[in-house]
VODO-283828 format. One record per residue (C-alpha): residue number from 1; y, x, z. Coordinates in Angstrom, 3 decimals. Layout:
<sites>
seq; north; east; up
NUM; Y; X; Z
...
</sites>
This chain:
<sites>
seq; north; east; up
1; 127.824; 64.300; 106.023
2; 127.942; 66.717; 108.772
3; 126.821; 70.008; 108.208
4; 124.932; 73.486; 110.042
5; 126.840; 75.952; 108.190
6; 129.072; 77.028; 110.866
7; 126.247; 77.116; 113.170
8; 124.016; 78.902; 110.857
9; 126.726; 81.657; 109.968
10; 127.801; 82.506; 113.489
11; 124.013; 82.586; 114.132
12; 123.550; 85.611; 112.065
13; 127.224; 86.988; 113.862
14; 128.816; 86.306; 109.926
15; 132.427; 85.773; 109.562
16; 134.004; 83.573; 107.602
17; 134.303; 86.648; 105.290
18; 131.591; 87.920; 104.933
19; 129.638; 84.774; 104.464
20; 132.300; 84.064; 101.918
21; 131.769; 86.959; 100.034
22; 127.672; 86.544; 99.958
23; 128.307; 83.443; 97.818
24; 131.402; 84.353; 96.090
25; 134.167; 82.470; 97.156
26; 136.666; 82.775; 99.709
27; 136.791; 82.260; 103.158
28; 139.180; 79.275; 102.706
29; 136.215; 77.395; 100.931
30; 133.668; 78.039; 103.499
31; 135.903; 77.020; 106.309
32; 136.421; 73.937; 104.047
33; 132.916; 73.328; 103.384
34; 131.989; 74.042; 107.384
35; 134.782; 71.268; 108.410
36; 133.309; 68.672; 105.292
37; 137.220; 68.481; 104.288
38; 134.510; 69.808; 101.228
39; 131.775; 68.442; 99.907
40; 128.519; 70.272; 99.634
41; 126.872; 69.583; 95.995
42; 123.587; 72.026; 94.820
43; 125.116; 74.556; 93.717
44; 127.118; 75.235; 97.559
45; 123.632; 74.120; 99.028
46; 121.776; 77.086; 96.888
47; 124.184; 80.008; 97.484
48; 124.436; 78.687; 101.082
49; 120.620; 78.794; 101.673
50; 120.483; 82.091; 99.845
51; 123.234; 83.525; 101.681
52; 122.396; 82.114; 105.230
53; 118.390; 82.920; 104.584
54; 117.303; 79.474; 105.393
55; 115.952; 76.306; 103.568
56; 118.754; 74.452; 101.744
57; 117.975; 70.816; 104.056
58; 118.480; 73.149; 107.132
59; 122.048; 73.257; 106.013
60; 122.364; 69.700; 106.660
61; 122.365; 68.273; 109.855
62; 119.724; 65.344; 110.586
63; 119.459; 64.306; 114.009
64; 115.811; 63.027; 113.328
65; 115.405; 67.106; 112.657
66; 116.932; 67.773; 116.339
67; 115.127; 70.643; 118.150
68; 114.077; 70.851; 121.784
69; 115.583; 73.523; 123.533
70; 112.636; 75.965; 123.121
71; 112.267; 75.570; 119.352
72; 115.813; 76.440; 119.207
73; 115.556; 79.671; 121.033
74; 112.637; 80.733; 118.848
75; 114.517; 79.941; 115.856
76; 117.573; 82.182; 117.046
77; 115.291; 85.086; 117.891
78; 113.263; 84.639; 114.410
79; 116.677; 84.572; 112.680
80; 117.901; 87.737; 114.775
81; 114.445; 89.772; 113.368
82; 114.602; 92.299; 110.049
83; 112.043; 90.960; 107.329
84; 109.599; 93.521; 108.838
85; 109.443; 91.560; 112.443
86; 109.860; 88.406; 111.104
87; 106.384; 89.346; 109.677
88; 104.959; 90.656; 112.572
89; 106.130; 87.450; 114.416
90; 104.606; 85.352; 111.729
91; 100.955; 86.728; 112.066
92; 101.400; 86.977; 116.174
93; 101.785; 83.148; 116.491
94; 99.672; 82.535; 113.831
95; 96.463; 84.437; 115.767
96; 97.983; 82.432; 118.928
97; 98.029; 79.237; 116.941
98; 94.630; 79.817; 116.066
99; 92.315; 79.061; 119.589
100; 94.469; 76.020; 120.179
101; 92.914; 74.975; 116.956
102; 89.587; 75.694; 117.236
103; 89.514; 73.938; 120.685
104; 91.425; 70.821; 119.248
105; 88.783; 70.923; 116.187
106; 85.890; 71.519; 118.920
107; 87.132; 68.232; 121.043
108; 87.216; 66.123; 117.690
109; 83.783; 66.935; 116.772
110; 82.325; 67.403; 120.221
</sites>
């Protein structure tokens, strides 16, 4: 099965190194695991997830998951944020979220 791990690690500007060293292995396993000359089991998709800050199914890749365009830019800028601004973000586009409810609530009851 393919995989996002490449993707995801050069996404936070991780080397094979470094990435390596989050999970404890080596580089050599990684770059195995990236080309699926490995196979990813639970244990690779926890350490991954941990390592790469993301949701263990986002390591996998699932075309019915595909992204437009603009979903993948905000994902790249969320990903690029410290915990602090990912926060910030979070309750932004959650108060920006919130009139496009009320009017879609509004037109269903109106």
């Amino acid at each position: 099965m393919d995989n996002r791990i490449r993707e995801l690690r050069k996404a936070q500007g991780l080397t094979l190194q470094e990435l390596a060293e989050r999970v404890n292995s080596s580089n050599q396993q990684i770059s195995q695991l990236e080309s699926g000359r490995r196979r990813l089991n639970v244990d690779w998709l926890e350490s991954l997830s941990v390592a790469l800050e993301c949701h263990p199914m986002e390591l996998l890749y699932d075309k019915a998951m595909a992204k437009t365009e603009q979903e993948e830019a905000m994902l790249e800028l969320f990903r690029g944020l410290s915990a602090e601004q990912r926060d910030a973000f979070l309750k932004a586009t959650t108060a920006l979220a919130q009139p496009a409810r009320l009017i879609d609530e509004n037109e269903e009851t109106g």
